[in-house]
N, C-alpha and C positions, 0 to 999 in steps of 0.2 A: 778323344781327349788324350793328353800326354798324359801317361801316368805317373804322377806326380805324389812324393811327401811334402805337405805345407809346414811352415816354422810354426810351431802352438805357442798361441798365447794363452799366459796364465788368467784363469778366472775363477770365482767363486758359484756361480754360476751351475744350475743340477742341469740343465740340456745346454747341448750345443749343434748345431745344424751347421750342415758344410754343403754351399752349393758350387758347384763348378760350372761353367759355361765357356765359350767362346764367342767370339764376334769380328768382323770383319772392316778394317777402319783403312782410310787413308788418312795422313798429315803432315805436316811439313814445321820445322821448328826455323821463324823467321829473321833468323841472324845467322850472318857467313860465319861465326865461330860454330857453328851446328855441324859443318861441314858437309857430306851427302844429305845429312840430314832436313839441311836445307831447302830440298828438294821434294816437290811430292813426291811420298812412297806409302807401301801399305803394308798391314801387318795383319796377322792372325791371331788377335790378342785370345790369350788364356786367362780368363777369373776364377777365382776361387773366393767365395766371401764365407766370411765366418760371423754367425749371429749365433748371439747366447741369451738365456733367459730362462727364469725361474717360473714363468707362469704358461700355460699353453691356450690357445683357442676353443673355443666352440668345438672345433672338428679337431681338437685334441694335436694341432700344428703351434711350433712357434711364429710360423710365418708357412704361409705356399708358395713353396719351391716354384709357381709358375709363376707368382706375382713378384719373385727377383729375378725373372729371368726376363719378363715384358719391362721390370722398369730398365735393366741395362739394353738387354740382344736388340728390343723394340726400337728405342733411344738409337744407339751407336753404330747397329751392323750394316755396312754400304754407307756409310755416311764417310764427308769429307770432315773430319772433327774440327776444324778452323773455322769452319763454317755454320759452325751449331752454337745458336743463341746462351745456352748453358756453357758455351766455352769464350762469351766475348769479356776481350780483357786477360785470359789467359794463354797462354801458352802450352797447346796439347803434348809436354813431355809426358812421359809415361810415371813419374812421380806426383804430376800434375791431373794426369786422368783420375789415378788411384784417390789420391783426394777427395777428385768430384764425383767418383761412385760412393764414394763414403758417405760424403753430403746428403748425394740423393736414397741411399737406399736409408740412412739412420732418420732422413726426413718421413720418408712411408712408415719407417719401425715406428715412429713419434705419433703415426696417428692412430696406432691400434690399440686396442684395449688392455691388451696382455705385453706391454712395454718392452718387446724385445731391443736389442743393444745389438749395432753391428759392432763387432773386437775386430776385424782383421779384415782388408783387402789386399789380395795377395794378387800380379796382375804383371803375365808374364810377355812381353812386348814380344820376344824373339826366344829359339830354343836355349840362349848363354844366356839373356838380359831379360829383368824381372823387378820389381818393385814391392814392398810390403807396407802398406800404409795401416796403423791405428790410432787414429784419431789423435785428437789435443789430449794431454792430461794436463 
């Protein structure tokens, strides 16, 4: 992993859990204003998600760091992202990923007991370009 400082978001919030991971994607954004990007290419994406919560598990976790790492790494790594059911209709930009990891991991937070919140996906396409997604307010 790139050893990275994430932008903190504020919360009220007594735990916060920070996972980092990578994955392995191709995709291509399908308008010639994209320019190379037009093109299939692949990236080395970097995640850093941030969940926060006041109450913890059974086994004293906000969440198990392996069960965010099956729902993205599982999901995305080797995949052609244009071509992933979770992406029809959209457009694999990399502001556009960040969204739909939000989606999916604050949908898993939603079914556990102890109501963790994801605050921040932080989702760095290349070593210069990166995206910061938190949710609607």
């Amino acid at each position: 992993m790139i050893p990275q400082l994430y932008p903190q978001v504020p919360h009220n919030y007594i735990f916060e859990l920070n996972k980092d991971m990578n994955f392995s994607s191709a995709h291509y954004i399908p308008d010639e204003r994209a320019g190379a990007c037009a093109r299939v290419h692949g990236h080395t994406y970097f995640l850093n998600l941030t969940i926060g919560g006041n109450e913890l598990d059974e086994l004293g976790f906000l969440i198990n760091f392996s069960e965010l790492k099956q729902l993205i790494h599982g999901r995305f790594d080797h995949q052609l992202l244009n071509e992933l059911p979770e992406l029809a209709g959209r457009i694999p930009s990399t502001e556009k990923m960040a969204e739909l990891i939000h989606e999916l991991v604050q949908s898993h937070l939603n079914t556990l007991p102890n109501q963790p919140q994801c605050l921040q996906v932080f989702l760095r396409e290349t070593p210069t370009s990166y995206v910061v997604y938190r949710g609607a307010k």
